[in-house]
C-alpha positions as CSV (number, residue, x, y, z in Angstrom):
1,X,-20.0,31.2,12.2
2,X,-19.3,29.1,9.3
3,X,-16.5,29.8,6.9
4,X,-16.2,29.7,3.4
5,X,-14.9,27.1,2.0
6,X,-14.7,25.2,-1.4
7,X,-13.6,21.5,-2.2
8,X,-11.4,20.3,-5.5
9,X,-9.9,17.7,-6.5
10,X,-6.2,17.4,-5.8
11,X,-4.0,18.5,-8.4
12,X,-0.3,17.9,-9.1
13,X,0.6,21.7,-8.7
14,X,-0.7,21.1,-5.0
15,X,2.4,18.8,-4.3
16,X,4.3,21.4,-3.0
17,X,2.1,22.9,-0.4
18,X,1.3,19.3,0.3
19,X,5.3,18.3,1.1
20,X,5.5,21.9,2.9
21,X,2.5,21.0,5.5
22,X,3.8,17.3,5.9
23,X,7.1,18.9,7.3
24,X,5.7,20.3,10.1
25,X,6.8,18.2,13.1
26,X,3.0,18.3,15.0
27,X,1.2,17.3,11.3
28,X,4.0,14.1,10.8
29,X,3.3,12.8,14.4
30,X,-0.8,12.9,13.6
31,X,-0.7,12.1,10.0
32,X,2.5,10.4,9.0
33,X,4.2,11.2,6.0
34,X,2.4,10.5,2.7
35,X,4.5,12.7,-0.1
36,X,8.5,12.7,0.0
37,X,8.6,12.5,-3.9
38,X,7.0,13.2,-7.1
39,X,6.9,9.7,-6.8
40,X,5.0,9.3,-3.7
41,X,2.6,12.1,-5.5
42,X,2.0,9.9,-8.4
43,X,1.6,6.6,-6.3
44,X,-1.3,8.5,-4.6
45,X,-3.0,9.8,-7.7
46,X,-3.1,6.5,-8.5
47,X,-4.9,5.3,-5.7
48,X,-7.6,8.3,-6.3
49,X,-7.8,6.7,-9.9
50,X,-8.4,3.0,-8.7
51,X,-11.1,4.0,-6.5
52,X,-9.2,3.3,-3.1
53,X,-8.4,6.9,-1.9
54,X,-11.0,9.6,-2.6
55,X,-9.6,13.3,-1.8
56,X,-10.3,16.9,-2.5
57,X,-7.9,19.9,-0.8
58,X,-9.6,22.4,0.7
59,X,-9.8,26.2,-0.4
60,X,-10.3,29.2,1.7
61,X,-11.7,32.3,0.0
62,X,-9.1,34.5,-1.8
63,X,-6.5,32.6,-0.2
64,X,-5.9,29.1,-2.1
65,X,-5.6,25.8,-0.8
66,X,-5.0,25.4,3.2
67,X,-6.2,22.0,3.5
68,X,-7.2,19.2,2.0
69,X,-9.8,15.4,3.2
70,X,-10.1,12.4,2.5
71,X,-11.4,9.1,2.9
72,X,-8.7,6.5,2.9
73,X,-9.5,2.7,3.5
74,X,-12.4,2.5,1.4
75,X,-14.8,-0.6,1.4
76,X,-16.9,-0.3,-1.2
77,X,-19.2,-3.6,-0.2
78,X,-19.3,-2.5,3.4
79,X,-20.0,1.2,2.0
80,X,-17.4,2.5,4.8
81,X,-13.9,4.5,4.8
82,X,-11.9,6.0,7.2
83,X,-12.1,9.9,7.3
84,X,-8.5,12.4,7.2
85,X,-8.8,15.9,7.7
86,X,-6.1,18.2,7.8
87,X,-5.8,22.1,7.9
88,X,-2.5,22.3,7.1
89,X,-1.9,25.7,7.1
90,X,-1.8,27.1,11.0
91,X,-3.3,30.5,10.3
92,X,-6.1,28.9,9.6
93,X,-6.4,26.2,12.3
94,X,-9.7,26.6,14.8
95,X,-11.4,29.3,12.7
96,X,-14.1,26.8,11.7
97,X,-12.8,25.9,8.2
98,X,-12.1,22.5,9.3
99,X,-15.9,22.1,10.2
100,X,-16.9,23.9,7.3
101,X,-15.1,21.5,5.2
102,X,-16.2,18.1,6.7
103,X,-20.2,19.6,6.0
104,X,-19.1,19.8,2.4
105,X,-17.2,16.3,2.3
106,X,-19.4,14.2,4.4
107,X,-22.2,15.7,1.7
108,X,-20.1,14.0,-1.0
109,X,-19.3,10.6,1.0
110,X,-22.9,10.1,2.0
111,X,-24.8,11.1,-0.9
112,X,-22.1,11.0,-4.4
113,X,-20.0,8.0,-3.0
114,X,-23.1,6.2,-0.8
115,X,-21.4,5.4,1.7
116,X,-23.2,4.3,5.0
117,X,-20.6,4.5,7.9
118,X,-17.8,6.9,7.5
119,X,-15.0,6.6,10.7
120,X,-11.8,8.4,11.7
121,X,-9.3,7.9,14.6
122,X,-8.3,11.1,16.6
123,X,-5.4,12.2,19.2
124,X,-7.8,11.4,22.6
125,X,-5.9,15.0,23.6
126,X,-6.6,16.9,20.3
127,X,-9.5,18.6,21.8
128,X,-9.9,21.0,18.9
129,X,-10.2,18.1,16.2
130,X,-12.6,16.5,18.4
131,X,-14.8,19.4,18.7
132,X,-14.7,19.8,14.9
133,X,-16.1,16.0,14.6
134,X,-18.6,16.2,17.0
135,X,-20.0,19.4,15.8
136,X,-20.0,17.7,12.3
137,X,-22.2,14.4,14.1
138,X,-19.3,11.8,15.1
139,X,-19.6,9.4,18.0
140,X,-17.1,8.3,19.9
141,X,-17.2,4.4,19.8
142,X,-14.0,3.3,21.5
143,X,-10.4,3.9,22.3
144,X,-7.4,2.3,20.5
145,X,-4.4,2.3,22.6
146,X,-0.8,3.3,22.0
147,X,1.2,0.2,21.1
148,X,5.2,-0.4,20.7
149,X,4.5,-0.4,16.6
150,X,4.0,3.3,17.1
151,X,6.9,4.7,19.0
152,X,6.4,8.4,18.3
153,X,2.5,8.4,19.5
154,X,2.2,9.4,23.1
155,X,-1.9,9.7,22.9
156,X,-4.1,6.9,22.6
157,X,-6.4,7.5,20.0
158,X,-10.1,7.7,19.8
159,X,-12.3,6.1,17.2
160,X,-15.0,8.0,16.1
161,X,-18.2,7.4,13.3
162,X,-21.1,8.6,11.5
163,X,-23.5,6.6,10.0
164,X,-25.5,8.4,7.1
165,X,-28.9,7.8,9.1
166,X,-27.5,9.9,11.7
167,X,-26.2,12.3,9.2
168,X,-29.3,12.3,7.2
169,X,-31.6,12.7,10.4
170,X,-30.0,15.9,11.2
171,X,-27.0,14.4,13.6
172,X,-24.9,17.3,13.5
173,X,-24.1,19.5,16.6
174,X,-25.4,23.6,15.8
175,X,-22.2,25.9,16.0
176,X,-22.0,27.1,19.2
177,X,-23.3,24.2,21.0
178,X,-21.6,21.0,22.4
């Protein structure tokens, strides 16, 4: 069953709940750390403005934000970016927001941004994220191996895309199936 969920853009009275969910030991290992400081806040607001981050936090009914996506790397010429998800509160982790949300996003990065590829790289053992992607029509397309640059990964990590044919032809997985 699909949840309810709405997409805005971030806002600086998110930062905190955006520090709070980077703090979490399991969330640093997967996503890094991208906000220590107001600083680091406004350093990423201005890579929204300059076109080479795109983000919205996500918003569960009557509850406020408990997530947010992006697309980071963005090649405008290639029309392709890399894809982030994160649910960052845990309460609401596997209860189909995460999905819910991608529907919404990829709607925007296929259609509003027109983009033609969109890709993201995924813990090969995060089973639930993987789910999530391939529900929401990603394809696994190869595997990127742990490497001494990354000392506190233990998974190798999968890389995953959707082109907008495939999302436009209907490429994503019913709820229920996989």
């Amino acid at each position: 069953m699909a949840r309810a969920v709405a997409l805005r853009p971030v806002a600086e009275d998110d930062f905190d709940r955006l520090v709070t969910w980077e703090t979490d030991p399991t969330i640093e290992i997967q996503f890094g750390k991208t906000f220590s400081s107001i600083g680091d806040f406004r350093r990423y607001r201005a890579e929204l403005v300059r076109g080479r981050r795109y983000a919205m936090v996500v918003e569960a009914e009557q509850t406020g934000i408990i997530g947010y996506v992006e697309l980071v790397n963005l090649a405008w010429r290639a029309k392709s970016a890399e894809l982030c998800v994160l649910i960052g509160e845990e309460r609401f982790r596997g209860l189909g927001h995460g999905t819910s949300a991608l529907d919404l996003f990829l709607q925007v990065a296929f259609e509003q941004l027109a983009l033609d590829r969109v890709y993201l790289r995924v813990a090969c053992g995060n089973k639930r994220a993987r789910r999530c992607y391939e529900k929401c029509g990603f394809r696994a397309r190869g595997i990127l191996p742990v490497t001494a640059r990354q000392p506190d990964r233990s998974d190798d990590l999968l890389l995953m895309e959707l082109w907008r044919c495939d999302w436009a032809a209907g490429g994503r997985v019913a709820a229920g199936e996989s």
